[in-house]
C-alpha positions, 0 to 999 in steps of 0.5 A: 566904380568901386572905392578904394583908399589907400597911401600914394605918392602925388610925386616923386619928391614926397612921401605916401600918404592918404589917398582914395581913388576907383578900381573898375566893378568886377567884371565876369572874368574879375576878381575882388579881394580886400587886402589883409596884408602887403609886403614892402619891396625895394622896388616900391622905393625905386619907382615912386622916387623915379629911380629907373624910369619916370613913374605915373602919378599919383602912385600906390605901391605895392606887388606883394598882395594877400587877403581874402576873396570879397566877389568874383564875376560870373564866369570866374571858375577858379576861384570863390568868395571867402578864400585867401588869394594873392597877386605878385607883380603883374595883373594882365598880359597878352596872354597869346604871345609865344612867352604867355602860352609858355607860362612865362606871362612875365616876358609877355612879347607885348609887355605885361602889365604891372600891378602899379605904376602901369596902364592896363590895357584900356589905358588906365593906371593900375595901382597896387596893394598899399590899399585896402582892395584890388580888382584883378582878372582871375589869370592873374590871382594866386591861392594861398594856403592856410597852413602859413601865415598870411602876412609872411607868405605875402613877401613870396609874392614877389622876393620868393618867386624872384628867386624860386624861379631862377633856381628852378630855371637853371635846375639847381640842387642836390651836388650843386654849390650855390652861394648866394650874394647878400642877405636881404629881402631876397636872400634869405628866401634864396638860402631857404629855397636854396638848402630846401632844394638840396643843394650845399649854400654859402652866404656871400656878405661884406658883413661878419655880423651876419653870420649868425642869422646866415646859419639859423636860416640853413646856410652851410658855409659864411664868406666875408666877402672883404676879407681876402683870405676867406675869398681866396680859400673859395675862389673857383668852387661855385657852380651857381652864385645868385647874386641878390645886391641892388649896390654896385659891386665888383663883379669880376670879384664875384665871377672868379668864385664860379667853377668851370662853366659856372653861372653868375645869376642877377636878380637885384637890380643896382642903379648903375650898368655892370662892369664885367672884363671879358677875360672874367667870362672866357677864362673858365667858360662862365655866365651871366644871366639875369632873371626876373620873377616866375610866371603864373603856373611857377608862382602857384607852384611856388605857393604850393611847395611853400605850403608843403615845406612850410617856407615863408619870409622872415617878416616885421608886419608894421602900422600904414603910418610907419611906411616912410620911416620903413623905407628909411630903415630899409635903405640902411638893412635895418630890417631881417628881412622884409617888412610887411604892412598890416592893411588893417591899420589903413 
């Protein structure tokens, strides 16, 4: 077994802190990579505090891994030692099913398997990148550019595909209006695919002080989504709104902004079931979808068009020892906009 340290929760009522637990030895179609950096998700809140589902014990977070290569098996072919790689949320899946021959490995039908907070496929508990290495099957391993900076390209692990997949899904671009609800974590990376894509992007936000940072970040136009006259002069004039809030929010509000045949996309995840009057959909033809992250080829493709358009997360890379202050910084937005943990500070 190889050794590993890294910070967990021994349960849902306290906060992460040191620990050191086994990955498996690199197997022939495994590889080794020691973690540089790991992003900060509000999904790794969500789990080690039981928010959607009772988690397993001791947990180490973490699904937006970057780092360097230490060791590959012998059959590995995609991948060598010494080069920079990535693993966003899942590690393993079927990999034969309808969905995993499709690329879409994230809907494997027999369930993937997450990268923490999850048994592998023998039965053993996965854990993530809040730590100082990780031993992954190479499927499921990403090559990372050199061009960008390693610790903010880790958060495109996760906040950036979860949104490029979804614009991409639903071919979004050039003559599209796409708003894009909230300017967290995984809004801005839905203004900068948004803009990079073509399409003209309006920031949707109860915050006026946002604007500012909304525009820097390529966005066309800015609502104040409490004001009533701001959302009146764009009632039924979005042909797609992302909507990236993890709140509970008014989502009929939202639904009369879409133009005829409009789509309402969900990616934030609130604690709550939404609450949608059916007139809200039949008046205009409208939808509402849901979507979660990519796949393995999209994620790659991803990487690739982020390297290319020079993309990454606006990050603040911090010490290990900060993460419960962090997660406290979070909950209140106090962070632009994502954090990201320096794992050389384990």
């Amino acid at each position: 077994m190889i050794q590993a340290k890294g910070y967990a929760a021994q349960d849902a009522q306290t906060d992460l802190a040191p620990w050191n637990f086994e990955h498996r030895e690199v197997g022939p179609h495994d590889v080794q990579i020691e973690i540089s950096y790991c992003g900060v998700c509000h999904s790794d809140l969500h789990q080690i505090k039981n928010d959607w589902f009772p988690g397993i014990f001791p947990m180490v977070p973490g699904h937006e891994i970057v780092g360097k290569i230490v060791k590959v098996g012998e059959h590995v072919k995609k991948f060598s030692a010494g080069e920079l790689a990535g693993v966003g949320c899942m590690v393993d899946s079927c990999q034969v099913c309808e969905n995993c021959k499709d690329g879409l490995e994230q809907y494997c039908l027999e369930g993937s398997t997450q990268t923490y907070n999850n048994n592998d496929r023998s039965g053993v508990p996965t854990y993530g990148g809040y730590s100082n290495t990780i031993v992954v099957r190479e499927e499921f391993v990403l090559h990372i550019s050199e061009k960008l900076s390693l610790a903010a390209t880790a958060p495109l692990l996760c906040a950036g595909i979860t949104t490029y997949s979804p614009l991409r899904h639903w071919k979004v671009g050039k003559g599209h209006k796409l708003a894009v609800l909230g300017l967290g974590g995984l809004g801005h990376m839905g203004v900068k695919f948004g803009v990079a894509f073509g399409a003209e992007v309006t920031v949707l936000s109860t915050s006026p002080a946002k604007e500012e940072a909304a525009k820097a970040l390529g966005a066309h136009h800015f609502v104040v989504t409490s004001d009533p006259a701001q959302l009146e002069a764009v009632k039924g004039s979005f042909d797609f709104i992302l909507d990236t809030v993890s709140a509970v929010h008014d989502m009929d509000m939202y639904i009369s902004l879409l133009r005829t045949n409009g789509t309402h996309i969900c990616v934030g995840v609130p604690s709550e079931a939404y609450a949608i009057q059916p007139f809200s959909l039949l008046g205009g033809r409208k939808s509402v979808a849901g979507s979660g992250i990519g796949g393995i080829a999209e994620t790659q493709e991803m990487l690739d068009f982020c390297a290319e358009h020079d993309i990454v997360s606006d990050v603040e890379v911090i010490d290990i020892k900060d993460i419960t202050a962090s997660y406290e910084r979070m909950l209140k937005g106090d962070v632009r906009y994502r954090f990201v943990i320096d794992m050389a500070t384990l």
